[in-house]
C-alpha positions as CSV (number, residue, x, y, z in Angstrom):
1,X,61.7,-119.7,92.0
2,X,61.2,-118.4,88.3
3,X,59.9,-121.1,86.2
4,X,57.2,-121.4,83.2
5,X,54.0,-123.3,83.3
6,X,54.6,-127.1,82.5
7,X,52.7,-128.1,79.7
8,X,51.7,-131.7,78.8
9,X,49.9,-132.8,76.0
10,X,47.6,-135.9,75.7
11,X,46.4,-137.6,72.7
12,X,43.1,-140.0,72.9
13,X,43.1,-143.3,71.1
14,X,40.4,-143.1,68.0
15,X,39.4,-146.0,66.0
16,X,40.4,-144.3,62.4
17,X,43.2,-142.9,61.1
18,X,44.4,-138.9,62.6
19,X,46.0,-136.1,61.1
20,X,48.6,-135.8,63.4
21,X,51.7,-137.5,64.3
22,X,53.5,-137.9,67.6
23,X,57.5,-138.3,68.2
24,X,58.6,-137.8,71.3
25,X,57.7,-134.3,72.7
26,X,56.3,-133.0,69.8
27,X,53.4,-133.5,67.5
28,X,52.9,-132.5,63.8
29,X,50.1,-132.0,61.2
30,X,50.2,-134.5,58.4
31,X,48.9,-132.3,55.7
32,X,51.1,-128.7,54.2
33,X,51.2,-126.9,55.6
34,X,52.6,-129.1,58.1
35,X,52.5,-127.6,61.6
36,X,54.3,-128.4,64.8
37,X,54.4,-128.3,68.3
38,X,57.0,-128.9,71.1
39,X,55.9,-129.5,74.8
40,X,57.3,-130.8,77.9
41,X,55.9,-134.0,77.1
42,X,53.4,-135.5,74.7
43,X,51.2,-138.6,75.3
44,X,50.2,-140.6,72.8
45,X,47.4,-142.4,72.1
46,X,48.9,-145.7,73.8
47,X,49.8,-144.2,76.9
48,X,48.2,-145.2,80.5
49,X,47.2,-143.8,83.5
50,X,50.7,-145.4,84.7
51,X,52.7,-143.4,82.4
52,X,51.0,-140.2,83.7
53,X,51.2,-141.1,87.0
54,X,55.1,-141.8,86.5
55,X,55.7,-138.6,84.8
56,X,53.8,-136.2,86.6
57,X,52.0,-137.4,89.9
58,X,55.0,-137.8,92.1
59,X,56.8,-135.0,90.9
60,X,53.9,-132.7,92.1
61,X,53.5,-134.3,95.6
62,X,57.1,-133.9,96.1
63,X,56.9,-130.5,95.2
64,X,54.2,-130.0,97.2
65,X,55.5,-131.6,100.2
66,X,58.4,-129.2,99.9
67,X,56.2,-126.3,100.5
68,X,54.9,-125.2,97.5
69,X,51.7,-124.5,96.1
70,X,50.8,-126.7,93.3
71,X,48.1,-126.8,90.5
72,X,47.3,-129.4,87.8
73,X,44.5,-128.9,85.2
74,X,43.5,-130.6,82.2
75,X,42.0,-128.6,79.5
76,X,40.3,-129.7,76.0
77,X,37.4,-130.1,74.5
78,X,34.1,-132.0,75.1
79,X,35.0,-135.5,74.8
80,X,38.7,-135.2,74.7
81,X,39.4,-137.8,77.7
82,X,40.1,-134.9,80.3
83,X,37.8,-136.3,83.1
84,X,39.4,-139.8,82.4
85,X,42.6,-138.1,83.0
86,X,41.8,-136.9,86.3
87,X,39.5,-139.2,88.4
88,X,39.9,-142.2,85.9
89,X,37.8,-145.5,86.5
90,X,37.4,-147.7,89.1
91,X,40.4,-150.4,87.4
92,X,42.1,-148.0,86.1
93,X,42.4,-144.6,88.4
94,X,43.2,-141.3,87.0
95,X,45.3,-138.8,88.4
96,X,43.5,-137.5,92.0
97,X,43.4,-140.4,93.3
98,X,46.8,-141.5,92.2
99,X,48.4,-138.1,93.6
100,X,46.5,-138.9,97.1
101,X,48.0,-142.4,97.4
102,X,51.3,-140.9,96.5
103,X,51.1,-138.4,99.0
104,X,50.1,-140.3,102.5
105,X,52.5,-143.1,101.2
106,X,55.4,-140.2,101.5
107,X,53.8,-138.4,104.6
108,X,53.7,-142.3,106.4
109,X,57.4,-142.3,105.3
110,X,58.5,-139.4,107.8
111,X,57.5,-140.1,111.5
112,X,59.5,-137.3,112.9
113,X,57.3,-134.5,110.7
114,X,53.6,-133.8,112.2
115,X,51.2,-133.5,109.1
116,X,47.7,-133.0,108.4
117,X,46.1,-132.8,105.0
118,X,42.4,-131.0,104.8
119,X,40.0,-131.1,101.6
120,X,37.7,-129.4,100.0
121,X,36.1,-130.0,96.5
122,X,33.7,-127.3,94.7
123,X,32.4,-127.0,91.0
124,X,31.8,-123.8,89.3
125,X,28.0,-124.0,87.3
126,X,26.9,-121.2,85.0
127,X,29.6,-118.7,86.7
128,X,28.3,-120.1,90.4
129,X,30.2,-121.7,93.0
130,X,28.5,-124.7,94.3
131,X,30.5,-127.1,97.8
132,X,30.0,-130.6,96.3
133,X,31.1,-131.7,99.8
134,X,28.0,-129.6,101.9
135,X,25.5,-127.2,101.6
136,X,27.0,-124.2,102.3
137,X,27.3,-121.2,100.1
138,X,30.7,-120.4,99.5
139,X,32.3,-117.7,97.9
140,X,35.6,-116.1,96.3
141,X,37.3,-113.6,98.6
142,X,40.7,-111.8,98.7
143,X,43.0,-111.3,101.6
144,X,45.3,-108.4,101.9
145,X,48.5,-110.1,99.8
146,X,45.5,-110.4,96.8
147,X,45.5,-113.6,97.2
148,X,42.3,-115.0,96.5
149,X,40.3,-117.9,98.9
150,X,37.4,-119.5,99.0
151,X,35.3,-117.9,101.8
152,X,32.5,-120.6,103.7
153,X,33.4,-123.4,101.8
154,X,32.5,-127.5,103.7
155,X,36.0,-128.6,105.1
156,X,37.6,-132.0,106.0
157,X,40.4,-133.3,108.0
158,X,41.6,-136.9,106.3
159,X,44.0,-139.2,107.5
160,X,43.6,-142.0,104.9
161,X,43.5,-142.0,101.5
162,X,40.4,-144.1,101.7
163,X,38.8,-141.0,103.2
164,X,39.3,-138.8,100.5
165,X,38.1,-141.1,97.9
166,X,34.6,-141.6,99.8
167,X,34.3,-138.0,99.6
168,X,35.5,-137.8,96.1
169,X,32.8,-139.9,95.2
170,X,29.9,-137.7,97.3
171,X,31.2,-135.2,95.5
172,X,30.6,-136.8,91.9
173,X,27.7,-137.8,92.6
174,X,26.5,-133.8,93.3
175,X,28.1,-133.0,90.2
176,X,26.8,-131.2,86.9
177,X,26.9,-133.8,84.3
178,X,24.3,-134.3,81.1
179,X,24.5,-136.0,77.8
180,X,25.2,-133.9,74.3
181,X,25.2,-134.4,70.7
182,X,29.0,-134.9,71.6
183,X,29.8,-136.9,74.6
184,X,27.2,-138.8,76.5
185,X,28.7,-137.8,79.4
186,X,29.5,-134.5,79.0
187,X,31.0,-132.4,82.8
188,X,28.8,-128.9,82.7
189,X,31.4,-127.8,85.4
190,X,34.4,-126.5,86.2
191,X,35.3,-129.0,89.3
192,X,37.9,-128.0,91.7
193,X,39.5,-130.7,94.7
194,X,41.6,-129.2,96.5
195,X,44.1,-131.0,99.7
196,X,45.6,-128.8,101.6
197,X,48.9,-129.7,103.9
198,X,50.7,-128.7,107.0
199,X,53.7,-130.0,108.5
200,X,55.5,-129.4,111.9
201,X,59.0,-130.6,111.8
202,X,60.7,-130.9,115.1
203,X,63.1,-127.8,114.8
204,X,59.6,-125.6,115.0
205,X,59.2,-125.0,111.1
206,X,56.4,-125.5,109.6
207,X,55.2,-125.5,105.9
208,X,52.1,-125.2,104.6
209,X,51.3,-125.3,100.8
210,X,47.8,-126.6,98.7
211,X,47.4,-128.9,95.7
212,X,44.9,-128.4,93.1
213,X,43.9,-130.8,91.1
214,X,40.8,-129.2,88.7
215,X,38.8,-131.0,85.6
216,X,37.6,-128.3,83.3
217,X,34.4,-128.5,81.3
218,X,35.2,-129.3,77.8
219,X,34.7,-126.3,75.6
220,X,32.1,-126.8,72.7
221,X,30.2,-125.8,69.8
222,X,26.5,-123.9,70.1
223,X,25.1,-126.3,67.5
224,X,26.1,-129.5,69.8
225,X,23.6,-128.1,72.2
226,X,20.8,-126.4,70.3
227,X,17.5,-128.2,71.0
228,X,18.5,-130.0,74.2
229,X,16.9,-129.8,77.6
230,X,14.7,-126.5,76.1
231,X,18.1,-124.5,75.7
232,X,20.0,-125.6,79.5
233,X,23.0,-127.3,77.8
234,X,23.2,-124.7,75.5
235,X,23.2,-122.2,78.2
236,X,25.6,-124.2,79.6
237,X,27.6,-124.2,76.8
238,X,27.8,-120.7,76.7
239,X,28.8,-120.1,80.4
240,X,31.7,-122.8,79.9
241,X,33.1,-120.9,77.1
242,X,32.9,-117.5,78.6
243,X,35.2,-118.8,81.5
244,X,37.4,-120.8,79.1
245,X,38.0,-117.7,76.7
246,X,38.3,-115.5,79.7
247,X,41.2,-118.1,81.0
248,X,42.6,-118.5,77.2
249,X,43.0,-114.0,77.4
250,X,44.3,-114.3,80.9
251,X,46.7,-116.8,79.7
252,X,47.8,-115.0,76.4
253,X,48.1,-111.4,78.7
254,X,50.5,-113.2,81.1
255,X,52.6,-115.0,78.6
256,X,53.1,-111.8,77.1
257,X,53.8,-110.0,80.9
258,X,51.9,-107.4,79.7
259,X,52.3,-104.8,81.8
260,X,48.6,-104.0,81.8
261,X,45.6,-105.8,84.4
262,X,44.7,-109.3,84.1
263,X,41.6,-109.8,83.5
264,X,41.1,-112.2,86.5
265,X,37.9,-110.9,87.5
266,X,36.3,-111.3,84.5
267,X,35.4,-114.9,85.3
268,X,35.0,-117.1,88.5
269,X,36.9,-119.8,86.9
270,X,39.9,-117.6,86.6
271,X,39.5,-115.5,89.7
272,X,40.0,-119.0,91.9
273,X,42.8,-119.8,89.9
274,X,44.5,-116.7,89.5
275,X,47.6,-117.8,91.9
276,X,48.4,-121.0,89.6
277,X,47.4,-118.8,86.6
278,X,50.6,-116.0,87.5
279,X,51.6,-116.3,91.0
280,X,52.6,-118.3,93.6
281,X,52.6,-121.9,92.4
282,X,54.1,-124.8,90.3
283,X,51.2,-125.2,87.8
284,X,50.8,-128.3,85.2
285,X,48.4,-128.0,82.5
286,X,47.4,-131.0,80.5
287,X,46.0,-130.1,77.4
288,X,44.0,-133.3,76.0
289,X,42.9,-133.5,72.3
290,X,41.1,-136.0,70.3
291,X,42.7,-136.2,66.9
292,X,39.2,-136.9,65.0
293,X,38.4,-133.0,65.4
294,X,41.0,-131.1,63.0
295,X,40.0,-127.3,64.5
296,X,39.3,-127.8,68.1
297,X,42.7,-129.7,68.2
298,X,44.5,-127.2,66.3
299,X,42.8,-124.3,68.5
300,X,43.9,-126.5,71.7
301,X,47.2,-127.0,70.8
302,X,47.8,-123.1,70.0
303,X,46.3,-122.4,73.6
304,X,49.0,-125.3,75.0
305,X,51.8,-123.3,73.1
306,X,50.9,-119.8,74.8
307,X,50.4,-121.1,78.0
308,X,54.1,-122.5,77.9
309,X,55.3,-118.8,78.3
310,X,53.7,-118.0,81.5
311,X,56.7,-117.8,84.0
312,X,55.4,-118.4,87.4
313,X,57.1,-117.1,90.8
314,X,56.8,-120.5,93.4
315,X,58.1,-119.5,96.8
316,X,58.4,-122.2,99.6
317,X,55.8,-121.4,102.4
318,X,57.9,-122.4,105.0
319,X,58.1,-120.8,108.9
320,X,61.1,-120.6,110.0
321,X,62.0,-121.1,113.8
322,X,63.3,-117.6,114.2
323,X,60.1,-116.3,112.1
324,X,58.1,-118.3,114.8
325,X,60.0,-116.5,117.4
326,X,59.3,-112.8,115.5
327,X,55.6,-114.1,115.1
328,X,55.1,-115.2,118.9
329,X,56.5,-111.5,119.3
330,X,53.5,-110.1,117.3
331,X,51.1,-112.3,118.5
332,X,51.9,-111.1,122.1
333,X,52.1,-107.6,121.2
334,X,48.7,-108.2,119.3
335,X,47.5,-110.0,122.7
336,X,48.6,-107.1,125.4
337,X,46.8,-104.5,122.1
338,X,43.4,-107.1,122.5
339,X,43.9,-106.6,126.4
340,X,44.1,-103.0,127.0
341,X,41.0,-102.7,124.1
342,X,39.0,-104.9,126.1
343,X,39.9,-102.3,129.3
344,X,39.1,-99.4,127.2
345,X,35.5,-101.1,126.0
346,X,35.2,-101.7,130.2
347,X,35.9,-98.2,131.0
348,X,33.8,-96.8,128.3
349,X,30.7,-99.4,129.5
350,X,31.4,-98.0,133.1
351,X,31.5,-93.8,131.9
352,X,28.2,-95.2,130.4
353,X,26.5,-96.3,133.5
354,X,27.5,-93.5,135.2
355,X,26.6,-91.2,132.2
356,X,23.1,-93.0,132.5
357,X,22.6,-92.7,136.5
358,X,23.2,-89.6,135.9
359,X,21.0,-89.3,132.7
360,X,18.2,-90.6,135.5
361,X,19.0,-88.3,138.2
362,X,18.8,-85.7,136.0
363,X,15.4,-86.8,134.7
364,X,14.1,-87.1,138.5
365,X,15.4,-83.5,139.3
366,X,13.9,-81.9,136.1
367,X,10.4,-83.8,137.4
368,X,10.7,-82.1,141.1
369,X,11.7,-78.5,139.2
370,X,8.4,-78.9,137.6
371,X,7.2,-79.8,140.6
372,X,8.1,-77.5,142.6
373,X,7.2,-74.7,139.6
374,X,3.7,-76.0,139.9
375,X,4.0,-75.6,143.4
376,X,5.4,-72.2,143.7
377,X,2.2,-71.2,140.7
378,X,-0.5,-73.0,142.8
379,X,1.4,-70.6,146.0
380,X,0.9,-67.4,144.0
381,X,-3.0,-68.0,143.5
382,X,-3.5,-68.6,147.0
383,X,-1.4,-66.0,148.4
384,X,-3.4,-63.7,145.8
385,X,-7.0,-65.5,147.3
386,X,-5.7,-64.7,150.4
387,X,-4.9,-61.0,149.9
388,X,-8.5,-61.2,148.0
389,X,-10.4,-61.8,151.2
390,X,-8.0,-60.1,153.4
391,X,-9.3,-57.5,151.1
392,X,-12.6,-57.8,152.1
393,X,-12.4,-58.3,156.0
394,X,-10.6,-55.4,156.3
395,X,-13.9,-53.5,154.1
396,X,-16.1,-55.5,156.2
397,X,-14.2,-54.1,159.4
398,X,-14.6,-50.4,158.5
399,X,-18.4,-51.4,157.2
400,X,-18.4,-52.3,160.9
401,X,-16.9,-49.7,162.2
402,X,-19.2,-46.9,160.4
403,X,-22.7,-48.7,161.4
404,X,-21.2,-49.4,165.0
405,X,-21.0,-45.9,165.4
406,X,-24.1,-45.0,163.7
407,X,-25.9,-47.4,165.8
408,X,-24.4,-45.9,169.2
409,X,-25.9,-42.8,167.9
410,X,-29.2,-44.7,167.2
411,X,-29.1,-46.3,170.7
412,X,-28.4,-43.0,172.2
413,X,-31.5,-41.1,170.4
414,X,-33.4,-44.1,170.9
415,X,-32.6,-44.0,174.9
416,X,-33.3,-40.3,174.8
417,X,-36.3,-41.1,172.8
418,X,-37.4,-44.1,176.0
419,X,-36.8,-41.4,178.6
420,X,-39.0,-39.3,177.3
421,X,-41.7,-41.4,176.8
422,X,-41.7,-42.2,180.3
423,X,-42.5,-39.7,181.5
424,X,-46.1,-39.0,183.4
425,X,-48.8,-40.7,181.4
426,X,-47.2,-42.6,178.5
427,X,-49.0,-44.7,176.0
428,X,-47.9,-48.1,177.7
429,X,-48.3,-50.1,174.5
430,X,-45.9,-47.2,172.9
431,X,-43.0,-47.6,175.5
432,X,-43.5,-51.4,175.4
433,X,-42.4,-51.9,171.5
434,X,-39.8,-48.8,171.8
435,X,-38.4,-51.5,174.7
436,X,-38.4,-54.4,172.1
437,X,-37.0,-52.8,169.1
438,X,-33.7,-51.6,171.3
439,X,-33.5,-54.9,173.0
440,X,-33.4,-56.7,168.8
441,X,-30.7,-53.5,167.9
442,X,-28.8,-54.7,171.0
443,X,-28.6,-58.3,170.1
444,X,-28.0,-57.6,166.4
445,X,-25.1,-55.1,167.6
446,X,-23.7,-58.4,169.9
447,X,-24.0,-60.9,166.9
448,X,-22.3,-58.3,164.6
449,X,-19.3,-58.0,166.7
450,X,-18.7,-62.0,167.0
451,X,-19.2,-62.1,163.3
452,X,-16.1,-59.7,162.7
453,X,-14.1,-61.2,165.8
454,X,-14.1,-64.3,163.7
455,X,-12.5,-62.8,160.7
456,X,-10.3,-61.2,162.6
């Protein structure tokens, strides 16, 4: 569904007299040259919480209850009444908690439809995300439709409305809040709440669609800050208007469908929003100014003016029961895909084992090749030892054999030598040590041959 952004405009009450004048939808400089501007609707300086609430609060739920992402933001600067707007005051509640009550009053009206509704409330500080709800760390991320989400953000599941406003309160408490030269209690954030619902009717369908409801830091002058805090709020005050100018160009690039890129990314504020900036969403902006400020108003009421051309593209995020049925057919295909993957991871895990026994065996067979090379080495020096001395027994033999036979020859001389000697009238002492030496030669012959028997 094509439709522009709604734009509402919001006049506080001052005490003095204001340069503007309100009738009906429109609201007009006093002074030439006199100026005016038309809106969906103005609210002047008499209006209540009540009127807003009748005017915009229910029209929202309903839409969101319908399935379609919704968005309300109030913009203006410092002081302007735009927290007042939103969260309001204990007697007299601003427009969060009045959506809230609106919507579990119409949920509690349909018994047949199964709903939940989940929150989550953030601030953005000096271009950082901060969960006012926890301690996480969240961050911006976007899914494959570039849609952008907020990744690790705190969570919670509420079924009353007093629920929400307890955590509404934690979260206000955590919030970036400090006094300036123009407003005592100036917001120093961007804060974001954010309810989320589903609902199951009993055909099958289901819609889901989220609500934001954000209170922007005011913009403001660098000389309202100089001096304070040793330059934070002016720091600050720079990092507010960064994001709000970035969000003022995104707004005048998409009012004039340019065909060029948004510049979405240039800030956090306008990256989260960039859906209920130029997408998929019914988007409300309340632009509040306090007449006492000529310029500022004049600047916020030109930003209202642009921002009415943005046409938006709201689609109902319903399932249908047939798209269930074409969904339960891809989840199960998805499933038998997850099933043979988780065979395939087995399969590989088992190639693996076996690829590492194997690894091992062939580890413990390279160790016995090396082995067995050593062995075969330490076989080569002992087979060459052996031929060594083989060597030398068979030297030893032939040294045996030659001074065997020269010894028979000695014995035989010597014999012939004994005989002779014996004859008539030897010198006994003579033959007596011939006697002895052959009997030593015949014993030394005897050793000699059981020495080489033994090498044998």
């Amino acid at each position: 569904m094509d439709e522009n952004v709604q734009v509402v405009v919001r006049v506080r009450p001052i005490e003095r007299a204001t340069k503007f004048k309100v009738e009906k939808n429109t609201i007009s400089t006093l002074d030439n040259p006199v100026k005016s501007y038309t809106f969906d609707h103005v609210f002047d300086e008499s209006s209540t919480q009540n009127e807003i609430h009748s005017e915009l609060c229910s029209r929202y739920v309903l839409h969101t209850l319908e399935g379609y992402n919704t968005c309300i933001f109030a913009y203006g600067q410092t002081g302007s009444g735009k927290t007042y707007t939103m969260r309001g005051s204990d007697t007299t509640p601003g427009i969060i908690p009045l959506v809230c009550h609106d919507l579990f009053e119409a949920l509690s009206l349909d018994q047949s439809t199964i709903s939940t509704v989940d929150i989550t409330y953030f601030e953005i500080y000096n271009e950082k995300l901060i969960d006012l709800l926890g301690e996480t760390s969240p961050r911006v991320r976007e899914n494959n439709e570039k849609k952008t989400f907020i990744q690790g953000i705190t969570k919670f599941r509420v079924n009353r409305v007093e629920e929400i406003l307890h955590y509404l309160s934690a979260g206000d408490s955590k919030r970036s809040v400090a006094s300036t030269r123009m407003n005592l209690q100036s917001s120093r954030s961007h804060a974001i709440f954010t309810l989320s619902i589903k609902q199951t009717e009993p055909d099958g369908s289901v819609r889901e669609s989220d609500l934001k409801l954000v209170d922007l830091a005011g913009s403001e002058r660098a000389k309202a800050t100089i001096g304070i805090d040793d330059g934070k709020r002016m720091k600050e005050g720079a990092n507010i208007n960064k994001s709000l100018s970035t969000l003022g160009r995104c707004i005048s690039h998409l009012a004039k469908n340019s065909k060029n890129i948004t510049p979405y990314r240039d800030s956090l504020l306008t990256w989260v929003l960039k859906e209920n900036l130029g997408g998929n969403s019914k988007t409300c902006m309340i632009a509040c100014i306090s007449p006492s400020d000529l310029d500022e108003t004049m600047s916020t009421l030109r930003y209202a003016t642009t921002a009415k051309e943005i046409k938006l593209n709201a689609k109902m995020n319903e399932i249908k029961p047939n798209d269930n049925e074409e969904m339960r057919a891809v989840m199960e295909a998805a499933a038998t895909n997850r099933k043979e993957l988780e065979n395939l991871k087995a399969e590989m895990s088992n190639l693996q084992s076996e690829y590492n026994i194997k690894s091992e065996q062939w580890k413990t067979h390279e160790k016995l090749l090396e082995r067995f090379n050593h062995i075969n080495k330490l076989n080569d020096y002992l087979e060459d030892q052996l031929r060594n001395e083989i060597s030398k027994v068979k030297l030893l033999q032939r040294e045996y054999q030659i001074s065997k036979s020269e010894i028979k020859t000695a014995y035989g001389a010597l014999t012939g030598v004994i005989s002779a000697l014996r004859e008539p009238n030897p010198s006994s002492n003579k033959v007596f040590g011939l006697e002895s030496l052959i009997s030593d030669i015949s014993e030394f012959v005897l050793q000699l041959d059981n020495d080489i028997s033994s090498f044998a």
